[in-house]
C-alpha positions in Angstrom: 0.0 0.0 0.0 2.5 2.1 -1.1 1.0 5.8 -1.8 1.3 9.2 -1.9 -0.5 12.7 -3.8 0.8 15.0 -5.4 1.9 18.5 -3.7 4.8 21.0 -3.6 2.6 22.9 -1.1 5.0 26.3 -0.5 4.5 28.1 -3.6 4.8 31.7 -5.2 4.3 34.4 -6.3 3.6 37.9 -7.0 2.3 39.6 -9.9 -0.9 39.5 -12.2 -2.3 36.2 -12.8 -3.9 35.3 -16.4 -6.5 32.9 -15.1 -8.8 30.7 -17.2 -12.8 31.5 -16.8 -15.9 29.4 -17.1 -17.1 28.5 -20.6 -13.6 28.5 -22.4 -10.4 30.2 -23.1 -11.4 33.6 -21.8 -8.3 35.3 -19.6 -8.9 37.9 -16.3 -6.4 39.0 -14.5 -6.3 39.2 -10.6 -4.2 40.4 -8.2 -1.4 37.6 -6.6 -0.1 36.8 -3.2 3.4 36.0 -2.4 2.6 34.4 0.9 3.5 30.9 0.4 0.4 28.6 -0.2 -0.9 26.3 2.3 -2.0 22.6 2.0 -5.6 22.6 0.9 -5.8 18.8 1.0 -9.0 18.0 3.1 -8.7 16.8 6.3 -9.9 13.1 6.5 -8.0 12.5 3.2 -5.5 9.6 4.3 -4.3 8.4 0.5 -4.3 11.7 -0.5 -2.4 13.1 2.0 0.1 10.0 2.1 0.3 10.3 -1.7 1.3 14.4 -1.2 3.4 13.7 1.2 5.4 11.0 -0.6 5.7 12.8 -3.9 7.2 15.7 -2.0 10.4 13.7 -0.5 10.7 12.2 -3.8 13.6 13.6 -5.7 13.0 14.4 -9.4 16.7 14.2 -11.6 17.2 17.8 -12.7 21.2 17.1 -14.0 20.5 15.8 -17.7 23.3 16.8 -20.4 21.8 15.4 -23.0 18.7 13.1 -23.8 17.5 11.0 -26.1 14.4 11.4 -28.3 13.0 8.1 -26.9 13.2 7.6 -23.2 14.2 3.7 -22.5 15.1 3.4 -18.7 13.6 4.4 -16.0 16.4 7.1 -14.7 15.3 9.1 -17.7 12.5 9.8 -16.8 10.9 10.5 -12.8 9.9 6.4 -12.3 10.0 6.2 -8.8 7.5 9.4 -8.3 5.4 7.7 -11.5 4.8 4.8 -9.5 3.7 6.2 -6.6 0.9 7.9 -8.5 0.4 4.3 -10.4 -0.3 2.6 -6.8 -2.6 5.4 -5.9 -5.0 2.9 -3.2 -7.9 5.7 -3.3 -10.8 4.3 -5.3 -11.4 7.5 -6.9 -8.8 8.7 -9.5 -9.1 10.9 -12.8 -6.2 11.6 -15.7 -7.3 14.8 -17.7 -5.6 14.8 -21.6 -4.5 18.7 -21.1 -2.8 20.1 -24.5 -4.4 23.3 -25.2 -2.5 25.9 -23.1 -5.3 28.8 -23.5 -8.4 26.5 -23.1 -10.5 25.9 -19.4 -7.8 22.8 -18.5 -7.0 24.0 -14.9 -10.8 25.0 -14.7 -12.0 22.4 -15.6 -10.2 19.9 -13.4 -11.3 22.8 -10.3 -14.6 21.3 -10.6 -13.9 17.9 -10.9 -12.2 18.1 -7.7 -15.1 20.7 -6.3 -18.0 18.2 -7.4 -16.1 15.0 -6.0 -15.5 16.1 -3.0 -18.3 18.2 -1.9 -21.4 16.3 -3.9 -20.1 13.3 -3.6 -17.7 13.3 -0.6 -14.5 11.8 -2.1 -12.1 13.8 -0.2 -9.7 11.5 -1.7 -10.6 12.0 -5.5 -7.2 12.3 -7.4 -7.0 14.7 -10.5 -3.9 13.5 -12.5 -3.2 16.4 -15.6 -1.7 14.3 -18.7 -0.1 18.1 -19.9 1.4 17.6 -23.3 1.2 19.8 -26.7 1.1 23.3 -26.1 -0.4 23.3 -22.3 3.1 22.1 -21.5 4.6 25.6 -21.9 2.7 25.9 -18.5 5.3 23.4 -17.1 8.6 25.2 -17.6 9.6 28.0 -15.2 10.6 31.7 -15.3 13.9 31.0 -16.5 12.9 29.2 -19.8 10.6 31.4 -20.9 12.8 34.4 -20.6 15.4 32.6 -22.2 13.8 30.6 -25.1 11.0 33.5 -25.5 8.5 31.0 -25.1 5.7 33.9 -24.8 6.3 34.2 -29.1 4.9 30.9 -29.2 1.6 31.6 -27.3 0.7 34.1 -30.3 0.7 37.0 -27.8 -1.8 35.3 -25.6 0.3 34.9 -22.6 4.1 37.3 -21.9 5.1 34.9 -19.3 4.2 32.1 -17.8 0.9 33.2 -15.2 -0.1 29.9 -15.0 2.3 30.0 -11.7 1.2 33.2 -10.5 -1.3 32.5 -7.2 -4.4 34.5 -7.2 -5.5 36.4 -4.1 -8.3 34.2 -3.5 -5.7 31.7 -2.2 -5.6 33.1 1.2 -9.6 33.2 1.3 -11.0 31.3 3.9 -10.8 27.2 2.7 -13.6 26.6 5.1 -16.2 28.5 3.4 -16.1 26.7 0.2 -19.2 28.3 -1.1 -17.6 31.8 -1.4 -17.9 32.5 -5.0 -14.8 34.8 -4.9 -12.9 32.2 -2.4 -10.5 29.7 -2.6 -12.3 27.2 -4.7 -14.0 29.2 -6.7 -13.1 30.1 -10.7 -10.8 32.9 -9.3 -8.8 31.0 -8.1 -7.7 29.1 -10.7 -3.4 28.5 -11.2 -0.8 25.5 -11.2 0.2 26.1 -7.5 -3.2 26.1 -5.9 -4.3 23.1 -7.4 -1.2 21.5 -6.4 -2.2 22.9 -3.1 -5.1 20.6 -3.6 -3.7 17.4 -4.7 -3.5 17.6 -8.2 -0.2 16.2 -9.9 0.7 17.8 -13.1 2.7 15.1 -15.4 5.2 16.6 -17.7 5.8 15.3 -21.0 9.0 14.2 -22.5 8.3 14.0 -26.2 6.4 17.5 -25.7 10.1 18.6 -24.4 11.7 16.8 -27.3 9.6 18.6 -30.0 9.7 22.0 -28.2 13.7 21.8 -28.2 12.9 20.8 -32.0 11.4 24.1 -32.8 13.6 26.2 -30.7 16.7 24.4 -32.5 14.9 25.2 -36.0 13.9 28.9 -35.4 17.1 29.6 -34.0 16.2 30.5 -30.9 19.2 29.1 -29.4 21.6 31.2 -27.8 23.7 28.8 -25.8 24.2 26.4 -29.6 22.8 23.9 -27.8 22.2 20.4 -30.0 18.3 19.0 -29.7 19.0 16.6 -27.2 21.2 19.2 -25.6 18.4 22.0 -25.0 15.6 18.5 -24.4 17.8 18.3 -21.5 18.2 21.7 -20.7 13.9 22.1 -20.7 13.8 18.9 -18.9 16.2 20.3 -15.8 13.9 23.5 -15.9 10.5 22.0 -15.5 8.4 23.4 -12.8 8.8 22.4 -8.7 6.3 19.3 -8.3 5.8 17.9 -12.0 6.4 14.5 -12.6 8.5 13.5 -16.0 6.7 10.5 -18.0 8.5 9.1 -20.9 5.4 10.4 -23.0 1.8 11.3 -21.3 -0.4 10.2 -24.0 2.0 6.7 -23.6 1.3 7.1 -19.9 -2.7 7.6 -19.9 -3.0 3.7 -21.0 -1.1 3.2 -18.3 -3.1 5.2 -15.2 -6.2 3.6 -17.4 -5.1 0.4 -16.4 -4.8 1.4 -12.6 -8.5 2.5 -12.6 -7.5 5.8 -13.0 -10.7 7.6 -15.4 -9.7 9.4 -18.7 -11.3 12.5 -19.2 -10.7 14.8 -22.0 
């Protein structure tokens, strides 16, 4: 019975956060704390709250030179964190196929978790987001989108990467989980607070492979770094908390196996 959730509970930052509304791809913008988050794990959550607890004593190799386009052993990629979320013992698991960066992806999961555990009372529910394609910009930090101008390849949508920003409605009360402007509530949508909840955000490695592809063929590549030279590079940069697959939409059949639900 070997489990843990997802976490990486003392979290960021300052700024304005780009946040992703009800009905769609829609951005606001909201003041952000930098008072470090808070667990928001229920209480009464015992494989939830093993599963955070194990993922965040797990180390994550951040020390790659180089990598190769297909990942063959399990030290390339983050296995022992992978499995922990693979022996999840809660009964009530979900893996959301994320890939569209400016879509409702972090909203949308927000209510899964909202609905399972206050309609249904699985405090223990487990969101799982299989981020690949273009959502995975989301996944690299501050220091990769400066460098790699990464904000070129959001059209304009996005100038850096305020998916990590944490709203102000983080510090809201968590006990009054009706407040419309609170903690759970569509203002309060980011990476870091739904961390804060539980949800583990799975990083892709052939989503890092292809991004290093593009970067190596527009140039954008100031160090002269080979392609499995910047893979490595985007790999040792990915956010705090994100768990390295060998491929998510490789690693969905796998979580589908575990009873984990597929949503889309």
């Amino acid at each position: 019975m070997n489990n843990a959730r997802r976490g990486m509970l003392g979290f960021m930052t300052s700024g304005l956060a780009t946040l992703t509304l009800v009905g769609g791809g829609t951005a606001a913008h909201a003041e952000s704390i930098s008072t470090p988050l808070k667990t928001l794990i229920p209480e009464g959550t015992p494989w939830l709250s093993l599963l955070n607890k194990s993922l965040e004593k797990t180390p994550r190799r951040r020390d790659f030179k180089s990598v190769p386009m297909i990942l063959t052993r399990p030290e390339e990629w983050d296995d022992e964190a992978l499995r922990l979320i693979f022996q999840y013992q809660g009964q009530h698991k979900q893996v959301f196929d994320n890939m569209i960066l400016d879509g409702p992806w972090l909203n949308l999961m927000r209510n899964a978790l909202n609905t399972q555990t206050w309609a249904f009372g699985h405090k223990d529910f487990l969101v799982v987001s299989g981020t690949h394609g273009p959502a995975h910009l989301a996944l690299y930090d501050d220091y990769i989108w400066e460098k790699y101008q990464l904000s070129q390849l959001t059209q304009g949508k996005f100038k850096d990467n305020s998916f990590l920003k944490v709203p102000a409605a983080a510090q809201a009360d968590p006990t009054q989980y009706e407040d419309i402007t609170g903690v759970f509530s569509p203002l309060d949508n980011s990476i870091p607070v739904l961390q804060a909840r539980g949800v583990v955000f799975l990083a892709c490695h052939n989503a890092i492979f292809e991004l290093a592809t593009r970067l190596h063929k527009t140039e954008i590549n100031p160090d002269h770094r080979s392609i499995p030279q910047l893979a490595a590079e985007l790999t040792n940069h990915l956010i705090d908390g994100a768990v390295l697959t060998p491929g998510v939409m490789g690693t969905i059949p796998e979580l589908g196996a575990r009873g984990f639900y597929y949503a889309k």
